[in-house]
C-alpha positions in Angstrom: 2.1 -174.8 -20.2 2.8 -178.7 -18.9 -0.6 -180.1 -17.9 0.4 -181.1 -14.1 -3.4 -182.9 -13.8 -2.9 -186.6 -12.9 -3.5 -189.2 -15.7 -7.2 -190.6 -16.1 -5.7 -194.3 -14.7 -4.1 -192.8 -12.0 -7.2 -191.2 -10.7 -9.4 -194.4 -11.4 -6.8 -196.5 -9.6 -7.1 -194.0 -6.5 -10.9 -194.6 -6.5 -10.7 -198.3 -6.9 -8.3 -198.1 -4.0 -10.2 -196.1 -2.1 -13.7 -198.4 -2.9 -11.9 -201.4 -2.0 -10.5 -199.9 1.7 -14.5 -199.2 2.1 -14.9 -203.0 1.4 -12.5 -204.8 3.6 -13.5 -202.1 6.6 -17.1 -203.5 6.1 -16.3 -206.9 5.6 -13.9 -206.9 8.4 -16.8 -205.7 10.7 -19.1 -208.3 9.6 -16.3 -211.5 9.9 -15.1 -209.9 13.2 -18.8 -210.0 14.6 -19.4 -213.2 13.3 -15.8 -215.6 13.9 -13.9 -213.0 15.9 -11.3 -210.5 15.1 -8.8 -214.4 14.4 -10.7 -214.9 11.2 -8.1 -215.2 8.4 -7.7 -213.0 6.2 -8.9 -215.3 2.9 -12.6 -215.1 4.6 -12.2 -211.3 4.7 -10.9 -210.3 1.8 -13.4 -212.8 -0.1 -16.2 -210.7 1.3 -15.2 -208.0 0.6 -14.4 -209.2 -3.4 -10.6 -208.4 -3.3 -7.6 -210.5 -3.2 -5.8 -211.1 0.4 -2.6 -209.2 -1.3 -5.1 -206.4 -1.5 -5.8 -206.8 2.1 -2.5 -206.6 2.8 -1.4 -203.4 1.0 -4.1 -201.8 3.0 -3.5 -203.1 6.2 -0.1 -205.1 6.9 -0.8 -206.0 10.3 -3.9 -207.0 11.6 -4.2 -204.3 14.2 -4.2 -201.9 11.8 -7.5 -203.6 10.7 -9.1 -203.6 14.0 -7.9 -200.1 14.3 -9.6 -198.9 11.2 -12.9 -201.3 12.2 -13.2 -199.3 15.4 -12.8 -196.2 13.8 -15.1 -196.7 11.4 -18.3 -197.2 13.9 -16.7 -194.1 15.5 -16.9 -192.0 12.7 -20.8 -193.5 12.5 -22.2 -193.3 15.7 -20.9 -189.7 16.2 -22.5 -188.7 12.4 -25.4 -190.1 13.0 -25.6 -187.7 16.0 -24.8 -185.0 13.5 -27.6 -186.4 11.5 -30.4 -187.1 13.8 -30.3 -183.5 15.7 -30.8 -182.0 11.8 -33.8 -184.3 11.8 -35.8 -185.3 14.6 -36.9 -183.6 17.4 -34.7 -182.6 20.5 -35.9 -185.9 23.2 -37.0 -188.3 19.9 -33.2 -187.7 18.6 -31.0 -188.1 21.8 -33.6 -191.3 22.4 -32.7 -193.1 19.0 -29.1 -191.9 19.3 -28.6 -194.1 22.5 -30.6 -196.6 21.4 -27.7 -196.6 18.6 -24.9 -196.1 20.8 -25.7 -199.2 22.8 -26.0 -201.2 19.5 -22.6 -200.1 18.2 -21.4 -200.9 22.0 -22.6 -204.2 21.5 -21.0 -205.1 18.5 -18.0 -204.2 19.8 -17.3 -206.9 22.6 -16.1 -209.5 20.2 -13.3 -206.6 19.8 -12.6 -206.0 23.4 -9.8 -208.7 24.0 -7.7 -207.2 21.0 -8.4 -203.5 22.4 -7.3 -204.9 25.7 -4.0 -206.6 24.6 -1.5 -203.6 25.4 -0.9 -203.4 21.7 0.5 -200.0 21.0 -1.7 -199.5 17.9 -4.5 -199.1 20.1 -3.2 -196.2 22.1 -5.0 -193.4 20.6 -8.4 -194.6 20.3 -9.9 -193.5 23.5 -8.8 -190.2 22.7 -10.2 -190.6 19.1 -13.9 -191.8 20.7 -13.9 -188.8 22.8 -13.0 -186.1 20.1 -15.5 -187.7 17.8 -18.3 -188.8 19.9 -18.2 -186.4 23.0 -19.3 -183.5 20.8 -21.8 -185.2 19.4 -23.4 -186.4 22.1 -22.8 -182.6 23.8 -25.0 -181.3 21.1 -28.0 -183.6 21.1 -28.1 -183.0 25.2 -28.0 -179.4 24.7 -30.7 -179.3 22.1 -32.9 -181.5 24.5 -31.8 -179.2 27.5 -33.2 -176.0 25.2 -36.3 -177.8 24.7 -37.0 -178.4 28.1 -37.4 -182.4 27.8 -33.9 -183.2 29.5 -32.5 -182.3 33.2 -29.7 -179.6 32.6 -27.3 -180.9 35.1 -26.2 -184.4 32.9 -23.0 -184.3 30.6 -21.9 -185.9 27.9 -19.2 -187.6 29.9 -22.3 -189.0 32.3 -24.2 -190.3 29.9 -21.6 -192.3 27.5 -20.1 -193.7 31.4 -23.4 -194.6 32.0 -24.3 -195.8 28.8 -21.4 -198.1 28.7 -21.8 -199.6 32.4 -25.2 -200.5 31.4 -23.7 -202.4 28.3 -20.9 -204.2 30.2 -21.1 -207.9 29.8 -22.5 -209.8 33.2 -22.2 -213.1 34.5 -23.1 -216.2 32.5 -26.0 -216.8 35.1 -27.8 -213.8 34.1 -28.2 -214.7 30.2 -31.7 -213.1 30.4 -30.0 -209.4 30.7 -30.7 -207.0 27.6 -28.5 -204.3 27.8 -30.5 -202.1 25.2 -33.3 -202.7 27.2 -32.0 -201.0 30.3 -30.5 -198.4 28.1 -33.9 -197.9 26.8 -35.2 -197.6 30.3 -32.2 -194.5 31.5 -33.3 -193.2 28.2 -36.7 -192.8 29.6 -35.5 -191.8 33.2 -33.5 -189.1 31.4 -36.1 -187.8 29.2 -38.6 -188.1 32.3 -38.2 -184.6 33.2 -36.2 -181.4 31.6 -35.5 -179.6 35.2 -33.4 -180.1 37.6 -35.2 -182.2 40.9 -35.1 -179.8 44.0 -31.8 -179.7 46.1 -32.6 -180.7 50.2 -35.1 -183.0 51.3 
């Protein structure tokens, strides 16, 4: 019988590949934040400890980096979800999660022109944040909902809209406006009460 398994080298090479896709999405994150998603490559790829051919085997085109950026804090903000409903309580979890979400909104303006340019790469990332983080957010609200500590006509939908109105970027002459601040305070306003207020007046 012909051993079909693949060859030792072939499986460290996949590894090493995949370790060093891990390092330029990180790095990339970090540059972007810091210079802007311009930065050249050289300054990412010697963060992240690879060569810029390296970079470019991975991604050829720097959307493809941006995509895979964005994606990657995707993928994080709706685990942690996952994560935080295993382990805190119902109103303590859905409070850090936004607290979270408003963070990872944050770091994601220096992104926003490239999002914005009609590039074609970008197409499907609405969709992606909404299969990813809807349900995420849909279980933490109805685990709070079930523990009486949040209002039971709020969904997901309202929330991240909200959430992201409150973290829209405002006029230079307010400079004094925190947007996790004021997501801090609709946390609170949400938490304030599990039922539903009285219809009429």
């Amino acid at each position: 019988m012909t051993d079909s398994s693949p060859a030792p080298g072939g499986r460290r090479r996949r590894v090493d590949a995949q370790r060093n896709l891990h390092a330029l999405v990180d790095a990339a994150r970090t540059v972007f934040d810091t210079t802007g998603v311009d930065a050249p490559a050289k300054e990412i790829a010697d963060l992240a400890g690879v060569g810029v051919g390296t970079l470019y085997r991975h991604f050829p085109l720097r959307s493809d980096l941006v995509k895979a950026v964005v994606e990657s804090g995707i993928d994080a903000i709706a685990a942690l979800g996952v994560r935080l409903g295993a382990e805190e309580e119902p109103g303590d979890a859905l409070k850090e999660w936004l607290r979270q979400y408003a963070t990872f909104l944050g770091s994601k303006r220096g992104l926003a022109p490239a999002l914005h340019s009609g590039d074609p790469a970008y197409k499907e990332l609405p969709g992606y944040f909404l299969a990813k983080v809807g349900p995420a957010l849909a279980a933490l609200l109805d685990s709070a909902v079930a523990a009486g500590v949040v209002r039971d006509d709020v969904s997901a939908d309202d929330v991240l809209y909200a959430v992201a109105n409150l973290c829209m970027p405002v006029p230079v002459e307010r400079p004094g406006y925190e947007p996790r601040r004021m997501v801090a305070v609709f946390a609170d306003g949400l938490l304030g009460c599990g039922r539903r207020p009285p219809q009429g007046g």
